[in-house]
N, C-alpha and C positions, 0 to 999 in steps of 0.2 A: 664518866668515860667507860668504866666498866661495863655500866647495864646497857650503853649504847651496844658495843663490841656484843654483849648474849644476846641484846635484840635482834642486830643483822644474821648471827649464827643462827638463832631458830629460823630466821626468816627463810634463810639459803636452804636448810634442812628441810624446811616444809615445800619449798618450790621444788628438789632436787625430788621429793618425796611425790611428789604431781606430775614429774615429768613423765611423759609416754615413752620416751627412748632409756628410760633407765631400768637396769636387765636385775633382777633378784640373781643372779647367777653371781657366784664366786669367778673371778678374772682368771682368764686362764682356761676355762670349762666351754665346751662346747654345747650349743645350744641344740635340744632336743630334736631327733629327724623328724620332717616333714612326715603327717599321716598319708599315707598312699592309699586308694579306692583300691576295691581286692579284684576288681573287674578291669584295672583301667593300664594300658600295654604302657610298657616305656618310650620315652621319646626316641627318633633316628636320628643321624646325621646324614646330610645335604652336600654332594660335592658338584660345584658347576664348573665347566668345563667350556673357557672363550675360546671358539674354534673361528671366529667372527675378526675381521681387519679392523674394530673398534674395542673403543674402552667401554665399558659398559657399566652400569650402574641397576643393579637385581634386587626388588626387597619383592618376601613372601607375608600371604596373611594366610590363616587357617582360624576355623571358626573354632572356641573353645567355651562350652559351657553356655552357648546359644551368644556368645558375643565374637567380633573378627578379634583378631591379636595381629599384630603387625609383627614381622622381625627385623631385626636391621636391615640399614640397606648394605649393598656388600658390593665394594668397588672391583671390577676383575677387569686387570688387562688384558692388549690381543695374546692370546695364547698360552692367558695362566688361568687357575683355576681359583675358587673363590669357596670357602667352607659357608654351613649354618648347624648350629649343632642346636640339642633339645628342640626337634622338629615334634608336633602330637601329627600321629599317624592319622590317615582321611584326606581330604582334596585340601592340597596349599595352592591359593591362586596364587600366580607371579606374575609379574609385572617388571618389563627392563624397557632402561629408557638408556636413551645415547647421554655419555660422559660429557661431552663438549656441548651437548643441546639439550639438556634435562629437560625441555619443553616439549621434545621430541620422542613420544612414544614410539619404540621399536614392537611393544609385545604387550598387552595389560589386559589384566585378570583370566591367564591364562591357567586353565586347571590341572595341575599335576596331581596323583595320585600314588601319597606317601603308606606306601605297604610297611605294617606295625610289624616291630621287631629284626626289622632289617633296611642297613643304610642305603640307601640311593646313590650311584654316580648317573650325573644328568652331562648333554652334552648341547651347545649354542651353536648352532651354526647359521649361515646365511643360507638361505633354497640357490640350488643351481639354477633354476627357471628362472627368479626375481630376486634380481640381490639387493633390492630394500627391505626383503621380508625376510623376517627372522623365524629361525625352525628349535624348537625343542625338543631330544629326543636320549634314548636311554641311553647312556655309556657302557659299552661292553667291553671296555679296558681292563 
């Protein structure tokens, strides 16, 4: 019974010892900061602004490192505002579609242009001229 019991112990030790997720760190310790490129600006933050009689439904992609990156999607009722934070500066397409008809594009791959080192307030509204057609434009709140 004994040698059964140090079989399974080394066993566990040697799997425990191959696993990918297991940290050399002492419990408790904070893992080492992210290296940052000495060229490359900090992320923004993103505020949208439903000025629109619908619910709406906002996700951004921006290209990073020659690939898109999607960000969540971000639910904003009529008349509230909707965050995205660690935005990389350069063109984020956006794309919103209607809450109630997700099949229903209001806006997609439309290109905003995220200025590095400073947060954006954006604002949704419907065009006075065509009110199925949706307007993006800067916040000056």
């Amino acid at each position: 019974m004994p040698r059964i019991i140090l079989a399974m112990l080394i066993a566990a030790a040697g799997m425990i010892a191959l696993c990918p997720s297991a940290s050399a760190q002492a419990p408790g310790q904070k893992p080492p900061p992210a290296q940052k490129k000495e060229n490359e600006p900090p992320p923004v933050s993103l505020r949208f602004r439903n000025d629109t009689k619908l619910t709406i439904v906002l996700q951004g992609a921006s290209e990073v490192n020659k690939q898109m990156r999607r960000g969540p999607p971000i639910l904003i009722r009529e008349g509230r505002s909707g965050f995205e934070a660690n935005v990389p500066p350069g063109i984020r397409l956006i794309t919103i579609v209607d809450y109630n008809q997700p099949s229903r594009p209001l806006l997609q791959n439309f290109p905003l242009p995220v200025p590095p080192g400073r947060d954006l307030q954006v604002l949704i509204r419907t065009d006075p001229k065509n009110p199925q057609r949706i307007i993006v434009t800067p916040d000056n709140q």
